[in-house]
Structure formats: structure tokens, C-alpha cells
N, CA, C and O atoms as a DFTB+ gen file, in Angstrom:
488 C
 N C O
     1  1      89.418    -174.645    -170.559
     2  2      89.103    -174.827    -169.160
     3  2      90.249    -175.510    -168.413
     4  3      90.443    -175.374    -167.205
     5  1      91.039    -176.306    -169.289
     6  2      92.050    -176.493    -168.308
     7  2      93.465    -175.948    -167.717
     8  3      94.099    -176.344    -166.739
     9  1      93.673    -175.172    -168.407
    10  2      94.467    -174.135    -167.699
    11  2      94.268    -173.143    -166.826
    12  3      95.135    -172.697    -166.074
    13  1      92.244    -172.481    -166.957
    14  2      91.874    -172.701    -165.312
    15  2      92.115    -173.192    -164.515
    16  3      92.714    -172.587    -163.625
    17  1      91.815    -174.490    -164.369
    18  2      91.770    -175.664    -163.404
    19  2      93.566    -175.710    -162.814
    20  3      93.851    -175.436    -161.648
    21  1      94.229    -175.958    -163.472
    22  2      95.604    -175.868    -163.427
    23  2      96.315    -174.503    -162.382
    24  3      96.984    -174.686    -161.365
    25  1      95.932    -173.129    -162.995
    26  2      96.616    -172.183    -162.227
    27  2      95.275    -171.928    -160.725
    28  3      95.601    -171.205    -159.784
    29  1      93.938    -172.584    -160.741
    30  2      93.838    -172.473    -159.194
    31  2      94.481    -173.639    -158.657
    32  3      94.839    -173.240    -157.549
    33  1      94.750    -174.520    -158.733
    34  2      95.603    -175.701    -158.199
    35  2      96.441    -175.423    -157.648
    36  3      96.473    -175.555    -156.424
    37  1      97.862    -174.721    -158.651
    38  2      98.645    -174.232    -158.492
    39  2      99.110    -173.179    -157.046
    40  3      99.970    -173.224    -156.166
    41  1      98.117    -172.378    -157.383
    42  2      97.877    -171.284    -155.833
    43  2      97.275    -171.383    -154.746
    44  3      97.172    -170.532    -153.862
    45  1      96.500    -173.342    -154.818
    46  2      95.975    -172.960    -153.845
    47  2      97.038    -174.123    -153.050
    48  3      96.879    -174.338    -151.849
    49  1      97.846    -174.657    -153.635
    50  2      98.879    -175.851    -153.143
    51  2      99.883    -174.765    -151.903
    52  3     100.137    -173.601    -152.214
    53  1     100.299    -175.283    -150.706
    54  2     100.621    -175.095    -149.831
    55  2     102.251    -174.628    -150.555
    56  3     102.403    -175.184    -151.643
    57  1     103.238    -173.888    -150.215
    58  2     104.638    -173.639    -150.747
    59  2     105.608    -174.586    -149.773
    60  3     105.378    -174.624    -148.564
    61  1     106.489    -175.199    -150.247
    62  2     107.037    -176.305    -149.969
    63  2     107.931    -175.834    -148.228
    64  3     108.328    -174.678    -148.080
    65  1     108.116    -176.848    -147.133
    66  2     108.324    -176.494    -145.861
    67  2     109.558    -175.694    -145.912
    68  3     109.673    -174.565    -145.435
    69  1     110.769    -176.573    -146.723
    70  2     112.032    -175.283    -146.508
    71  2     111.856    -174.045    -146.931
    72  3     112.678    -173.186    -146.614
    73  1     110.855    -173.765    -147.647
    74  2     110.638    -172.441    -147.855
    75  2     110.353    -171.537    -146.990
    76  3     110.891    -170.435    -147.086
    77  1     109.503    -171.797    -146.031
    78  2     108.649    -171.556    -145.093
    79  2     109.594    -171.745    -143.985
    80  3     109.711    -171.013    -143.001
    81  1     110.132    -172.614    -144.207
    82  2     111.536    -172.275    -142.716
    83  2     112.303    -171.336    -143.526
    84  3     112.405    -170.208    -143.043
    85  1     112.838    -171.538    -144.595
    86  2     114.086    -170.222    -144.739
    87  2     113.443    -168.988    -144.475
    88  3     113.871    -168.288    -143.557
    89  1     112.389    -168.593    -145.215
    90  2     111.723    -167.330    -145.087
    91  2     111.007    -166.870    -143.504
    92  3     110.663    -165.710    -143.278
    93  1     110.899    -167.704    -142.755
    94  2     111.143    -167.629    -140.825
    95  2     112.256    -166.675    -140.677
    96  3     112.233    -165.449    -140.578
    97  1     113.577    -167.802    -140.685
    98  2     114.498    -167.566    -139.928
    99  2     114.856    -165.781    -140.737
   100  3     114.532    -164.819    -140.041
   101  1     115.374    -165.546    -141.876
   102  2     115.254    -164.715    -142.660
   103  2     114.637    -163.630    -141.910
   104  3     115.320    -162.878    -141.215
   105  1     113.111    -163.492    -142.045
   106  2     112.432    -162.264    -141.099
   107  2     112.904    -162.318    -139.620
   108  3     113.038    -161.248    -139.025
   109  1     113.113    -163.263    -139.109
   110  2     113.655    -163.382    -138.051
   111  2     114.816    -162.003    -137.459
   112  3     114.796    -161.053    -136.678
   113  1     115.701    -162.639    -138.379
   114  2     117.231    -162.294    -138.280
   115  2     117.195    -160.700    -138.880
   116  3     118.110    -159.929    -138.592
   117  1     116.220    -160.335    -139.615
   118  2     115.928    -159.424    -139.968
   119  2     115.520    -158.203    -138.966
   120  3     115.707    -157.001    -139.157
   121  1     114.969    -158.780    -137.951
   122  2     113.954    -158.167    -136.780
   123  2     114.667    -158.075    -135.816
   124  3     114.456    -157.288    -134.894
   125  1     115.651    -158.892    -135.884
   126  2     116.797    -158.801    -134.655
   127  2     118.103    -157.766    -135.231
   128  3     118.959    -157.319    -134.469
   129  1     118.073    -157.543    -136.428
   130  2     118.821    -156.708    -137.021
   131  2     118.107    -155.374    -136.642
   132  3     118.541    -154.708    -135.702
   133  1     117.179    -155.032    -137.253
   134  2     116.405    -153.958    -136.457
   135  2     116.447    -153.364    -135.432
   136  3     116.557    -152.183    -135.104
   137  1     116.292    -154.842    -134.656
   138  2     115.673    -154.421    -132.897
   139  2     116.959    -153.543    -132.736
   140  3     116.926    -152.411    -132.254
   141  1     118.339    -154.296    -133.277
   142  2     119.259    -153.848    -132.190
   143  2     119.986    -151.982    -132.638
   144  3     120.658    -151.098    -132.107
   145  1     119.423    -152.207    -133.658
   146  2     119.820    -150.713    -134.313
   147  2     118.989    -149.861    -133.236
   148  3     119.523    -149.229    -132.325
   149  1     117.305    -149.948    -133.518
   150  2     116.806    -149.345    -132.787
   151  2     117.097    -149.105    -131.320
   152  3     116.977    -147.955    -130.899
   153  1     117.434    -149.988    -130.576
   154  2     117.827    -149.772    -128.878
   155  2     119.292    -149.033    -128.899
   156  3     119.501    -148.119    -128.101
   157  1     120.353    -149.468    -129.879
   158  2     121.460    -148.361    -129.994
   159  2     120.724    -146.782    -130.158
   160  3     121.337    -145.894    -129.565
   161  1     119.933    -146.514    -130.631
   162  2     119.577    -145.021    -131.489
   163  2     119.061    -144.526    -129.927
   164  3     119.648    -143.538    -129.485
   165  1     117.911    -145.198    -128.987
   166  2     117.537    -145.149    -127.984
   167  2     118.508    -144.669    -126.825
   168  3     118.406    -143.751    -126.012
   169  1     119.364    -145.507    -127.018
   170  2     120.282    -145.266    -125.668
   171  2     121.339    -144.296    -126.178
   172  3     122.220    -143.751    -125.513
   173  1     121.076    -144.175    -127.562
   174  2     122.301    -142.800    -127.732
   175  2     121.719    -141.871    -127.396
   176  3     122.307    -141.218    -126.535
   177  1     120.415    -141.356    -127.824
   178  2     119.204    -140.208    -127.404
   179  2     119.101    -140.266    -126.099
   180  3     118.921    -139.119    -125.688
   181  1     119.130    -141.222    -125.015
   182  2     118.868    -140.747    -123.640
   183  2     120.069    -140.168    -123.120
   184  3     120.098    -139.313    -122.235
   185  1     121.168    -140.720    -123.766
   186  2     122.571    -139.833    -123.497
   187  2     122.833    -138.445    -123.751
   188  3     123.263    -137.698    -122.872
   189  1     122.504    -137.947    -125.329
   190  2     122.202    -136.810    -125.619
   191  2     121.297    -135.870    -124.733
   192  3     121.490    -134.660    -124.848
   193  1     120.531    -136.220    -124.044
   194  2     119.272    -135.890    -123.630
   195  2     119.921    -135.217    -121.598
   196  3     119.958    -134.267    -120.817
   197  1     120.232    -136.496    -121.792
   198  2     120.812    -136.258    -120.190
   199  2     121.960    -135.365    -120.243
   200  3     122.338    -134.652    -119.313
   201  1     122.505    -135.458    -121.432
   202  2     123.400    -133.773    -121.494
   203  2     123.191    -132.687    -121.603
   204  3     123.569    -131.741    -120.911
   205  1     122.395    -132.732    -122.727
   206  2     121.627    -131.032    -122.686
   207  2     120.791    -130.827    -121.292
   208  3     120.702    -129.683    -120.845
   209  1     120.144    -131.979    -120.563
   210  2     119.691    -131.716    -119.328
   211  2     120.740    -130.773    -118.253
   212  3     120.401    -129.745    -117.667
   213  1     121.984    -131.392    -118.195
   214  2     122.612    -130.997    -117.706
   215  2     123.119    -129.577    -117.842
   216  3     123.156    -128.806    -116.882
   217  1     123.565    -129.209    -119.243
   218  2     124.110    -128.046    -119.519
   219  2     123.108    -127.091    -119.591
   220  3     123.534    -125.938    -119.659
   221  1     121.344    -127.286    -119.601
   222  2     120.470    -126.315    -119.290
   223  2     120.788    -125.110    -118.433
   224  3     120.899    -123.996    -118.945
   225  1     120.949    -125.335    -117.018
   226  2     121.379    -124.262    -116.108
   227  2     123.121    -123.725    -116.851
   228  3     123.051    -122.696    -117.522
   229  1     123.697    -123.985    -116.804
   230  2     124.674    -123.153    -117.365
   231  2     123.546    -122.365    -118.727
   232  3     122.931    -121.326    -118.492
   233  1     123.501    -122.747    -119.444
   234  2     122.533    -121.513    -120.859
   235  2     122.004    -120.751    -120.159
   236  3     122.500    -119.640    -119.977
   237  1     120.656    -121.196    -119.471
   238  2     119.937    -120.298    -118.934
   239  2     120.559    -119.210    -117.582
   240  3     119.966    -118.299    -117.003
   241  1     121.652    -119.617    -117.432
   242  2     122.625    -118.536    -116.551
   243  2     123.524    -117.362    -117.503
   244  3     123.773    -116.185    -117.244
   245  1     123.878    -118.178    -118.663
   246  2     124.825    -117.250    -119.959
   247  2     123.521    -116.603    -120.214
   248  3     123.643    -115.477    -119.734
   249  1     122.701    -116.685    -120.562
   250  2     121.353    -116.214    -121.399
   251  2     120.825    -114.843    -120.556
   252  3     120.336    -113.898    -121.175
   253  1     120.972    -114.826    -119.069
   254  2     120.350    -113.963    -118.180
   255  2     121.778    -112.788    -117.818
   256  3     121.712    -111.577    -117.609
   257  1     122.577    -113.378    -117.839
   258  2     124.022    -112.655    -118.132
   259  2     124.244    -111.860    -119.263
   260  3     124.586    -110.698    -119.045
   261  1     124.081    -112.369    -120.851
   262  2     123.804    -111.503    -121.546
   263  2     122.617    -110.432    -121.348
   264  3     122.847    -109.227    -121.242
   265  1     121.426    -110.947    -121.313
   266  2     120.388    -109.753    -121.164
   267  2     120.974    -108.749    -120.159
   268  3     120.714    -107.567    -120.383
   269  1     121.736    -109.047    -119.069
   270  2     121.974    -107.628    -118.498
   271  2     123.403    -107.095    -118.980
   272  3     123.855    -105.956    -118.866
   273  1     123.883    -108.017    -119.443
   274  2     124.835    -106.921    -119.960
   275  2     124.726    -106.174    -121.003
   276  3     125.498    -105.235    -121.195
   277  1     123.496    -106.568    -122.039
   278  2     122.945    -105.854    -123.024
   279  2     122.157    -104.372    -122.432
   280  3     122.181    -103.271    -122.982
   281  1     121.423    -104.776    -121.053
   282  2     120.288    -103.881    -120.684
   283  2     121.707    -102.528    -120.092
   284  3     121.427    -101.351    -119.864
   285  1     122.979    -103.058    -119.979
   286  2     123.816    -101.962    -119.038
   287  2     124.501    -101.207    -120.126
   288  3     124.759    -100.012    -119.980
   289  1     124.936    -102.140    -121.678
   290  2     125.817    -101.593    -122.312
   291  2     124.257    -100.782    -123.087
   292  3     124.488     -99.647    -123.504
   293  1     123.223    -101.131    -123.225
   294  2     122.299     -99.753    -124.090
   295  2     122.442     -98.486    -123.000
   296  3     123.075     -97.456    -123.237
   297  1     121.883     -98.712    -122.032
   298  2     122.162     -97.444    -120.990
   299  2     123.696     -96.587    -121.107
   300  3     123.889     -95.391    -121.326
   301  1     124.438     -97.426    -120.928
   302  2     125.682     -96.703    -121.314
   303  2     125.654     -95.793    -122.661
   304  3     126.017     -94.619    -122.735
   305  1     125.186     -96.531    -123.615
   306  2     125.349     -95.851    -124.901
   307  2     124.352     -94.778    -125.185
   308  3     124.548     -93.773    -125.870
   309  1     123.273     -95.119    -124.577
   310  2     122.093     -93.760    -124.545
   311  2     122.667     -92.872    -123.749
   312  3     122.675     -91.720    -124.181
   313  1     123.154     -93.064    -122.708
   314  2     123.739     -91.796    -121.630
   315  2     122.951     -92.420    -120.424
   316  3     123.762     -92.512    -119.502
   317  1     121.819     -92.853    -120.059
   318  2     121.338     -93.009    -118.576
   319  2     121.835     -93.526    -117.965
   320  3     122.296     -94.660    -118.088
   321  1     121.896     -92.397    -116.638
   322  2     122.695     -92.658    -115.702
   323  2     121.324     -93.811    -114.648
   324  3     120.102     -93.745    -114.516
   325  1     122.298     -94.656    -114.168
   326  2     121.628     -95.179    -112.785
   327  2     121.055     -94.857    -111.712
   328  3     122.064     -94.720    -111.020
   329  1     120.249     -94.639    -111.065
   330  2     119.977     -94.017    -110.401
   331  2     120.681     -94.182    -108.545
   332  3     120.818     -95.321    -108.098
   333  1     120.938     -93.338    -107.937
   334  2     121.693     -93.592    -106.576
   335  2     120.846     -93.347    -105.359
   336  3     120.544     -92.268    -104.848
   337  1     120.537     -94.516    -105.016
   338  2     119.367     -94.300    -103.539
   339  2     120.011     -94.354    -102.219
   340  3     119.898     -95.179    -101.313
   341  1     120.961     -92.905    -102.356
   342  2     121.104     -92.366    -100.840
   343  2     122.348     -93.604    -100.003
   344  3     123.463     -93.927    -100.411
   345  1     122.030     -93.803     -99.459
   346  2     123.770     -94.996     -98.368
   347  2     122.957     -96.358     -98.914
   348  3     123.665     -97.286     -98.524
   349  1     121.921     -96.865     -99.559
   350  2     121.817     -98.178     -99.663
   351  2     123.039     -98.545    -101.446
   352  3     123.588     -99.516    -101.967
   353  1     122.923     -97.439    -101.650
   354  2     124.527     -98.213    -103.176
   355  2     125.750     -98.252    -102.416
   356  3     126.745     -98.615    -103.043
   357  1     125.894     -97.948    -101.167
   358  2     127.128     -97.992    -100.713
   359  2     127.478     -99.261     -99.348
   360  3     128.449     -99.438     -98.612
   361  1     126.422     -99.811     -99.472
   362  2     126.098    -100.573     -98.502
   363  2     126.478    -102.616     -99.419
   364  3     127.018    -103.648     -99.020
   365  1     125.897    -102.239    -100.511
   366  2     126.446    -103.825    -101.546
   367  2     124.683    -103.818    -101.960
   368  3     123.887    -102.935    -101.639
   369  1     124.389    -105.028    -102.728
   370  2     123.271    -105.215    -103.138
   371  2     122.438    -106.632    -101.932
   372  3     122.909    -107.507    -101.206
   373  1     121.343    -106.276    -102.209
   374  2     120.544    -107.258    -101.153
   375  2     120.626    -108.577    -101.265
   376  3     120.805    -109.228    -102.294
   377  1     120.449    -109.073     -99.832
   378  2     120.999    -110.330     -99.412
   379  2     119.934    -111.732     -99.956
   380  3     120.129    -112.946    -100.016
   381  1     118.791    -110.864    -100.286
   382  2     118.010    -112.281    -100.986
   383  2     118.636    -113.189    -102.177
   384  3     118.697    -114.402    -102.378
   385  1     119.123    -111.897    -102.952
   386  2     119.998    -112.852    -104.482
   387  2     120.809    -114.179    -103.329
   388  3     120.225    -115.255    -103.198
   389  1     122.088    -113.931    -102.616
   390  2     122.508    -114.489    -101.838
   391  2     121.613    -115.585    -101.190
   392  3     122.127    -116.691    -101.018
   393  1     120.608    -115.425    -100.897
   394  2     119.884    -116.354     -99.831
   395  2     118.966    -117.503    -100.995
   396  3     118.523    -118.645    -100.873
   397  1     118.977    -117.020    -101.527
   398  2     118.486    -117.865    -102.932
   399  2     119.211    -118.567    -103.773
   400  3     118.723    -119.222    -104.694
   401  1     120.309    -118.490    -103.545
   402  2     121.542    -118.950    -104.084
   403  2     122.290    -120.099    -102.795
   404  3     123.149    -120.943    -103.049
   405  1     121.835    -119.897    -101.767
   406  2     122.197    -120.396    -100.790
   407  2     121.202    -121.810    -100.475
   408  3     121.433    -122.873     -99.900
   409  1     120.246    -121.356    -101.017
   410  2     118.677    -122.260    -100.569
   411  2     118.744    -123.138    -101.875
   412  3     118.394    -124.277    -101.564
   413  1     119.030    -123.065    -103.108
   414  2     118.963    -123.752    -104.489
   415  2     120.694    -124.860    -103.624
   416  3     120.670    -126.044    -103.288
   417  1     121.743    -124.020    -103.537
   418  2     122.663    -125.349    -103.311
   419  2     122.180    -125.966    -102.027
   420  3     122.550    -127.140    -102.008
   421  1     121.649    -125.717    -101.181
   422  2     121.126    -126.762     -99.954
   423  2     120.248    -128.205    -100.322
   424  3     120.271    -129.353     -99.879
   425  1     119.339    -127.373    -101.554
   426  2     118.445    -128.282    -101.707
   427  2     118.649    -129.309    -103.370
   428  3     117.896    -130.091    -103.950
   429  1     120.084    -128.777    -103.672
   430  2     120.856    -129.483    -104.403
   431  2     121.470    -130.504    -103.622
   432  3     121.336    -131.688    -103.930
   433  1     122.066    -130.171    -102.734
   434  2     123.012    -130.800    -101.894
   435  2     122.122    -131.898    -100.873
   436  3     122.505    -132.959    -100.379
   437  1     121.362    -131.503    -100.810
   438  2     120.538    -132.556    -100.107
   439  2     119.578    -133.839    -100.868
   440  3     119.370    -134.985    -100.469
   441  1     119.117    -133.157    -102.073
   442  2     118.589    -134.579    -102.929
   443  2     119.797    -134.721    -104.197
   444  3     119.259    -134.881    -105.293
   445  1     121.030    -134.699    -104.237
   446  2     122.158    -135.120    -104.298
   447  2     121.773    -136.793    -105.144
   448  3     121.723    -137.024    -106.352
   449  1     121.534    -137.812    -103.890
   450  2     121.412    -139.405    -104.521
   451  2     120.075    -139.523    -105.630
   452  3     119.843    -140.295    -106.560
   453  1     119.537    -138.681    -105.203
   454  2     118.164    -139.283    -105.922
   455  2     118.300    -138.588    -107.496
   456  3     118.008    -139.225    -108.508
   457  1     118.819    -137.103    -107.516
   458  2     119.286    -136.571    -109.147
   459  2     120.273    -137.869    -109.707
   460  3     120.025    -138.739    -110.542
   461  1     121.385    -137.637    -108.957
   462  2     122.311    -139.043    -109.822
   463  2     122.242    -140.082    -109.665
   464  3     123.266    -140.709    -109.935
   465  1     120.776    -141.054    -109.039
   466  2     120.308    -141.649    -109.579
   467  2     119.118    -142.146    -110.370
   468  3     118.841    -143.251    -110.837
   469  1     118.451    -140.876    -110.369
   470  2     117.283    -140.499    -111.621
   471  2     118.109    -140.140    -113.055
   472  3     117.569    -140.656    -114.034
   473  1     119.452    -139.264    -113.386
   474  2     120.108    -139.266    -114.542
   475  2     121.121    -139.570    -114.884
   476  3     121.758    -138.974    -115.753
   477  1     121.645    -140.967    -114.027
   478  2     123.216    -141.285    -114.691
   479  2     122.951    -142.636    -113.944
   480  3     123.805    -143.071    -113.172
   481  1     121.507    -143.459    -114.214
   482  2     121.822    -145.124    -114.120
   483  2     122.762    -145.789    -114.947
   484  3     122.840    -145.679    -116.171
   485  1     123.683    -146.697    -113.986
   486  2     124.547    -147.315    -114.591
   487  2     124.124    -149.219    -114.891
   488  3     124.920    -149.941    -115.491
């Protein structure tokens, strides 16, 4: 019975204070080691992020560029011809592409501050 008595004693005795401070500071310094990895990984990803944001419209412009030059070079290679509607092929193509292109940079050009400063806070 007395080496019962002995090992609950043992475990239930408090572990001595420098212990309890080293093993603090320790997790501490540990957590601050962490933290700061983690907020580097963070702010590298919003960087990454705000780039591919950026280079989106260029892809999705290459991407719509290929499809028609794919949709012109199969026609070519099957033989179909285009079809010619009378003085409007000789006239240029319609002015909406243009006016839509005109209306996207206006309304680029006008919320201008608020894009670069919604994706490039300094």
C-alpha cells in the first residue's frame, strides 16, 4: 500500500514554478513563430490572387481569340465558304462590337480610384 500512496502524491503535487514559466514562454514563442509564418503565406496568396485577378481579362480575350480562329481555320479546311450579304461585307462590321468596347473603357475609366484602391492597398 505504500507505493500507492506515494505515486498518487506524486501526481497530484503541483510541477515546480520554473517549469511552468519555461514551458509559457516556450509555447509562447512558439505561437509567435507560427503566427508570423502564417500572415507571410496570407499576404503572399492575396498577391498571387490579385494577379491572376488581373491577368483574367487578357485569358479570357486569348481564349475567345483562339475559338475563332479555330471556328475560321475548320471552315477553311472543310471548304465553307462565308457567306456574303449583298453591300453590308463591304461596308466593315457593326458598330456595337465598337460601342461596347467604348462603354467597358468609360466605365473603366471612370471607377478608375475605387478598382486601385479595392486591389493594390498599400
Amino acid at each position: 500500500m505504500r507505493w500507492k500512496d506515494e505515486t498518487l502524491g506524486s501526481i497530484s503535487a503541483a510541477p515546480p514554478l520554473p517549469l511552468v514559466v519555461f514551458f509559457g514562454i516556450f509555447m509562447m514563442l512558439m505561437f509567435l513563430a507560427a503566427y508570423s509564418e502564417f500572415k507571410e503565406k496570407v499576404e503572399r496568396s492575396k498577391m498571387e490572387f490579385r494577379f491572376a485577378l488581373m491577368l483574367l481579362p487578357v485569358a479570357a480575350i486569348l481564349v475567345v481569340n483562339m475559338m475563332l480562329l479555330r471556328r475560321r481555320l475548320w471552315g477553311y479546311i472543310v471548304g465553307v465558304r462565308r457567306p456574303v450579304y449583298g453591300a453590308a461585307a463591304d461596308e466593315g462590321s457593326s458598330p456595337w462590337g465598337l460601342m461596347l468596347v467604348l462603354g467597358l473603357l468609360l466605365v473603366m475609366v471612370y471607377y478608375q480610384k475605387s478598382f486601385q484602391s479595392a486591389w493594390f492597398r498599400l
